[in-house]
DOFI-854686 format. One line per field, with one value per residue (C-alpha): x, y, z; residue in three letters. Coordinates in nm, 2 decimals. Example, Ala and Ser with C-alpha at 12.3 -4.5 7.8 and 13.67 -1.06 7.14 Angstrom:
2
x	(1.23:1.37)
y	(-0.45:-0.11)
z	(0.78:0.71)
rest	(Ala:Ser)
***
This chain:
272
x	(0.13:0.01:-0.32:-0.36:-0.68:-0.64:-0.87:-1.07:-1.03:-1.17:-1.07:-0.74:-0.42:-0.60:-0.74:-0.37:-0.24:-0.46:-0.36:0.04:-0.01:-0.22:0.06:0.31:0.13:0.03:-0.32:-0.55:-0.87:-1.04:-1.24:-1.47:-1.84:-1.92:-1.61:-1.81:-1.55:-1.24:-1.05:-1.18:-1.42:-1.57:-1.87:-1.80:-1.73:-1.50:-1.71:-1.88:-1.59:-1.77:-1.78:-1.41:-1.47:-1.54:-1.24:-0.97:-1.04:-0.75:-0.54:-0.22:-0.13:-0.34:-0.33:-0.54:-0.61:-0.82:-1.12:-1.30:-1.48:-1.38:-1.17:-1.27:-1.10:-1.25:-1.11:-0.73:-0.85:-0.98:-0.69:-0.44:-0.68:-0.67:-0.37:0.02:0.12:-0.03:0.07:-0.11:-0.12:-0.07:0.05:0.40:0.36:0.56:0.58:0.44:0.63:0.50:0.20:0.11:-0.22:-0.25:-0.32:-0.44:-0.67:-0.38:-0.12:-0.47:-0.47:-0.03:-0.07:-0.30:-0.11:0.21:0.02:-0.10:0.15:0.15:0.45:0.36:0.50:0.37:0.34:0.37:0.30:0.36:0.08:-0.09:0.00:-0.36:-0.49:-0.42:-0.73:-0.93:-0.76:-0.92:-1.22:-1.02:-0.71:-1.01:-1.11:-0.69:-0.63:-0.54:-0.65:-0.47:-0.26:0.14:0.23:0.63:0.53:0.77:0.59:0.69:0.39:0.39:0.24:-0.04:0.15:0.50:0.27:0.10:0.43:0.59:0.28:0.34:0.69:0.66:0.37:0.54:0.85:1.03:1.24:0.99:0.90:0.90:0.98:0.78:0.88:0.82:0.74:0.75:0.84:1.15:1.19:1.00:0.83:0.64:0.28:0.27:0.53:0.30:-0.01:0.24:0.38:-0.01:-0.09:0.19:0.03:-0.28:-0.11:-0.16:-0.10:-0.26:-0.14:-0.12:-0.28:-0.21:-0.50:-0.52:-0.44:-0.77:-0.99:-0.89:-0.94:-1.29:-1.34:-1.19:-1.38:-1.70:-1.58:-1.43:-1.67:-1.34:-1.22:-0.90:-0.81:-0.85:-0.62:-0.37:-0.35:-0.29:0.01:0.20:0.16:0.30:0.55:0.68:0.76:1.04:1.15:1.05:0.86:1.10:1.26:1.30:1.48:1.25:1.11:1.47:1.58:1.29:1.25:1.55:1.39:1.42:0.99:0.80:0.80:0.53:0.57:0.55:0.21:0.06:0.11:-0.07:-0.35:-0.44:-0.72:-0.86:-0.79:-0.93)
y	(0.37:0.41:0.25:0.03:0.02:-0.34:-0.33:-0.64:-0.80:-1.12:-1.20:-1.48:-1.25:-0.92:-1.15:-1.30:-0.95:-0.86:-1.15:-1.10:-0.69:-0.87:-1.07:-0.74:-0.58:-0.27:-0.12:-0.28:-0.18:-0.39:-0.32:-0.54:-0.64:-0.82:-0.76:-0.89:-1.03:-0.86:-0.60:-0.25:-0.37:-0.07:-0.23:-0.10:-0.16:0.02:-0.03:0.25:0.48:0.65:0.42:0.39:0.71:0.64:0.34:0.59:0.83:0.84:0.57:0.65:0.36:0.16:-0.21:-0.16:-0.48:-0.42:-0.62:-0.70:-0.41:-0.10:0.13:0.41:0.71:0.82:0.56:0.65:1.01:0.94:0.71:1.05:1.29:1.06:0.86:0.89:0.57:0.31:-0.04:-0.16:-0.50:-0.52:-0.75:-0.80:-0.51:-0.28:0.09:0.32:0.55:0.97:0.92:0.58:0.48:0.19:-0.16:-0.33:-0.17:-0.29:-0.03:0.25:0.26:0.26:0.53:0.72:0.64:0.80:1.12:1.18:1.26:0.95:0.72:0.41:0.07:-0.18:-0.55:-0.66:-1.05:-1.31:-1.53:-1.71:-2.05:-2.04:-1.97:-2.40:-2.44:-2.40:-2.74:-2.89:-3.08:-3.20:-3.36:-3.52:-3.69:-3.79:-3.58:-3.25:-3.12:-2.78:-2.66:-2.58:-2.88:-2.76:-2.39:-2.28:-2.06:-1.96:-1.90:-1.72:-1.82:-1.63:-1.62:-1.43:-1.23:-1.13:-1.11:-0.88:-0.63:-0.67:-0.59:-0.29:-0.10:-0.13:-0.05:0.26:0.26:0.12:0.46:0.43:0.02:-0.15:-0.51:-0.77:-1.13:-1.50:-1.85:-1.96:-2.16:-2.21:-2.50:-2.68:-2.70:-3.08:-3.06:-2.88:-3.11:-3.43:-3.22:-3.18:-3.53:-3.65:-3.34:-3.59:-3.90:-4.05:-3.97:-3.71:-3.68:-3.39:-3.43:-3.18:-2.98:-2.82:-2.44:-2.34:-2.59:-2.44:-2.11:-2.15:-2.35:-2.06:-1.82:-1.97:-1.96:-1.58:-1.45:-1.25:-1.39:-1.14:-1.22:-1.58:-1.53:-1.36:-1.57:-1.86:-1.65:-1.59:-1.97:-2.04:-1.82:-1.95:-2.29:-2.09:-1.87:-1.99:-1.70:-1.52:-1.58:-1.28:-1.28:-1.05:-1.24:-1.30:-0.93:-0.84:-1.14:-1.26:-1.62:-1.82:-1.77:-2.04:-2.34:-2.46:-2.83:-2.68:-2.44:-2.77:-2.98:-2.69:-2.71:-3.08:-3.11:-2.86:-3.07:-3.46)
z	(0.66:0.30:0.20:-0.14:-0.31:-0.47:-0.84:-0.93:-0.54:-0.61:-0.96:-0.99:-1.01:-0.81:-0.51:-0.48:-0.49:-0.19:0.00:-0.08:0.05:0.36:0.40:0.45:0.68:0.39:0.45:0.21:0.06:-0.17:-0.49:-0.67:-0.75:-0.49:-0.16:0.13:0.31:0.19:0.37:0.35:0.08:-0.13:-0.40:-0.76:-1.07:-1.35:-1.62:-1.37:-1.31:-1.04:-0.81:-0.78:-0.61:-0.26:-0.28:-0.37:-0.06:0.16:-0.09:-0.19:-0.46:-0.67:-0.80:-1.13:-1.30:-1.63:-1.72:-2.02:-2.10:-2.28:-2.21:-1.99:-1.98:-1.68:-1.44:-1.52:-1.46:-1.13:-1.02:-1.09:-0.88:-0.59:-0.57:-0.63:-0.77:-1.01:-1.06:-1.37:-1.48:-1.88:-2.16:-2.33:-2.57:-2.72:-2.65:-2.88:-3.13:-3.13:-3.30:-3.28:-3.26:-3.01:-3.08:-2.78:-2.44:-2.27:-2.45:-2.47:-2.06:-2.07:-2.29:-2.03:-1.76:-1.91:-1.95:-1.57:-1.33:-1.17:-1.05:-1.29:-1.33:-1.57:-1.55:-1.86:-1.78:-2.06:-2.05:-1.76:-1.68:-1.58:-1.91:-1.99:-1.72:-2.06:-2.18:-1.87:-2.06:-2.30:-2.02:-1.86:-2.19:-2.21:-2.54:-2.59:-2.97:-3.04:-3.33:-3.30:-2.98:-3.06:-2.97:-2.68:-2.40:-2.11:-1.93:-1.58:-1.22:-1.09:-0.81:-0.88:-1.06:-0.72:-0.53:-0.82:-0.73:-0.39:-0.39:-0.61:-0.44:-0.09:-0.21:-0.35:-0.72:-0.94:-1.13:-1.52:-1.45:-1.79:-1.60:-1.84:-1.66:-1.74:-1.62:-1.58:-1.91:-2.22:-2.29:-2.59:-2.58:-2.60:-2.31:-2.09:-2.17:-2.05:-1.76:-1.63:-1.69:-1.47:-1.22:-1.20:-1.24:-1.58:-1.95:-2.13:-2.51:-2.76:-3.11:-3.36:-3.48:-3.83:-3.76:-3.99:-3.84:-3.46:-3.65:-3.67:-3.37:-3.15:-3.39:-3.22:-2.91:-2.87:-3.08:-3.24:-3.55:-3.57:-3.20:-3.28:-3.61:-3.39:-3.12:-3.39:-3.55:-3.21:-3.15:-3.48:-3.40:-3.07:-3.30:-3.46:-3.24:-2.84:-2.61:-2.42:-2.10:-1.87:-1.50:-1.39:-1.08:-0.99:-0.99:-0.78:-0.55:-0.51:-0.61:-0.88:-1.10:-1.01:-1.28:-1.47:-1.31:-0.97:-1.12:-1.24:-0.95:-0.72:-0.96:-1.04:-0.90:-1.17:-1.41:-1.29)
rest	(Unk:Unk:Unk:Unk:Unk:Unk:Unk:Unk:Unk:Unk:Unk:Unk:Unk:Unk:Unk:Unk:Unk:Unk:Unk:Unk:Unk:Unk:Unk:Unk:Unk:Unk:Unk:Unk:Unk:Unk:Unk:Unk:Unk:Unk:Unk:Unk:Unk:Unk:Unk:Unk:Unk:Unk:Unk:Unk:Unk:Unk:Unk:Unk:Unk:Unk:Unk:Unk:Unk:Unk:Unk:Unk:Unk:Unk:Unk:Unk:Unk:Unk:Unk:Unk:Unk:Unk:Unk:Unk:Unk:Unk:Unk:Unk:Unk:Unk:Unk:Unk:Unk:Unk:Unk:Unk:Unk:Unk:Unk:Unk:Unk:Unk:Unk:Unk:Unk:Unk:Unk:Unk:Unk:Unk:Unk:Unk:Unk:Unk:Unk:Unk:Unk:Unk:Unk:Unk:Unk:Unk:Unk:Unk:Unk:Unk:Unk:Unk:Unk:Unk:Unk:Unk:Unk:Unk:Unk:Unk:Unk:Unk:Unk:Unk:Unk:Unk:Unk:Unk:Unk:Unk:Unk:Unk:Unk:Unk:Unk:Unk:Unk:Unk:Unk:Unk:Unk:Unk:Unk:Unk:Unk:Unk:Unk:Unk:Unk:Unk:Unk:Unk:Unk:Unk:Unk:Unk:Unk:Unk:Unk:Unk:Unk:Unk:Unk:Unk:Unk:Unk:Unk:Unk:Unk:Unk:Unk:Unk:Unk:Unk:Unk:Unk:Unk:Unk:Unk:Unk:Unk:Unk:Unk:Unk:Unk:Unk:Unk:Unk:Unk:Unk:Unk:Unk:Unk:Unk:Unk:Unk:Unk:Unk:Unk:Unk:Unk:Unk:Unk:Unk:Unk:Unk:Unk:Unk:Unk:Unk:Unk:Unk:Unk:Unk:Unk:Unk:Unk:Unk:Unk:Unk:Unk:Unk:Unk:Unk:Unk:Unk:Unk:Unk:Unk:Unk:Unk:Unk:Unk:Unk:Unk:Unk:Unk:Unk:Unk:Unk:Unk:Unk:Unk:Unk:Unk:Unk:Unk:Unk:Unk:Unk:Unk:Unk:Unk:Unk:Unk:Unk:Unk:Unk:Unk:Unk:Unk:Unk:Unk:Unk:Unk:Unk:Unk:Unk:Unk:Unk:Unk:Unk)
***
């Protein structure tokens, strides 16, 4: 049986990872800060690349789940000496031309990936339906104060996120597979803030927030005024032309993705 080092073990999509390879019957080892607990737990940290060293003995595929910190060559170099497949966990970006410089860590690590002689696959999730947990304060106050409430997105669960991984490092074909993942439909902002009210059982309403206003108030709270700026452009976007919808889940599961009333529902109680 092939062993799976699991990256970033107790963090929201990597901890459900671990659990859906438990849930196989795949040899698990788990990687993260703090693993007491977890199966085959090895301390580290990637921010560290060394200490991924002891994790990958005797592994033969790896879950790698970035976090935020910058990009370290090293990791992706120690992943290749060790192991045979990666599974990383990216964004919905594009592939790079010959010569492109990358915009993004998540297209950087691709990029790295592509040039070891690894078996790779990249999840390439459209955002988390997760992600909305940050409109929590403001359900709990009964209005929800954001710019572009007729933006479409079809945000993903954590969950078919988890099972994708699953179902690729346990099983053969995925080589080269640049799997792009989202819900099952795309839905407007405001829609999503009135689909979690009925979650927790009363009515929570959108107000529309001047995009330059929100600009400055998500400024001040990412620290990043570009990311801010471009985060407000691909919502402005999404009013025009809805995020995509991909059948991804379905090819792979053989299920239907989750939807975001069933995501919000299992959730609630984050939210009252």
């Amino acid at each position: 049986m092939r062993k799976i080092l699991v990256t970033g073990a107790t963090g929201n999509i990597g901890g459900r990872v671990l659990a859906a390879l438990t849930d196989t019957g795949a040899e698990v080892r788990a990687f993260a800060r703090d693993p007491r607990g977890l199966p085959g737990g090895v301390a580290g940290d990637l921010s560290h690349p060394d200490t991924l060293v002891p994790a990958l003995r005797g592994v033969d595929r790896v879950f790698l789940v970035w976090p935020g910190i910058p990009v370290q060559p090293r990791v992706v170099e120690l992943i290749a000496e060790h192991a045979r497949q990666v599974v990383y966990l990216s964004a919905d970006v594009a592939d790079l031309a010959d010569g492109e410089q990358p915009s993004s860590f998540h297209q950087e690590i691709e990029r790295q990936i592509r040039g070891t002689g690894l078996d790779w696959t990249f999840l390439r999730a459209i955002d988390f339906a997760t992600n909305t947990l940050a409109w929590a304060p403001q359900i709990r106050r009964g209005v929800v104060e954001l710019p572009y409430g007729r933006a479409a997105r079809s945000l993903i669960h954590e969950r078919d996120i988890a099972e994708v991984a699953a179902h690729v490092l346990t099983t053969e074909g995925h080589h080269g597979g640049k799997y792009v993942l989202t819900g099952p439909e795309s839905i407007q902002q405001a829609e999503l803030v009135r689909t979690i009210g009925e979650a927790i059982g009363r009515e929570v309403r959108w107000r529309e927030l001047a995009p330059e206003v929100a600009l400055e108030r998500f400024t001040e709270a990412w620290g990043d005024r570009a990311f801010a700026a471009a985060r407000l452009a691909a919502w402005k976007s999404f009013v025009e032309t809805p995020e995509r919808v991909t059948d991804t889940v379905t090819r792979l599961l053989g299920r239907p993705a989750r939807d975001f009333r069933t995501w919000a529902a299992e959730h609630a109680g984050d939210f009252r």
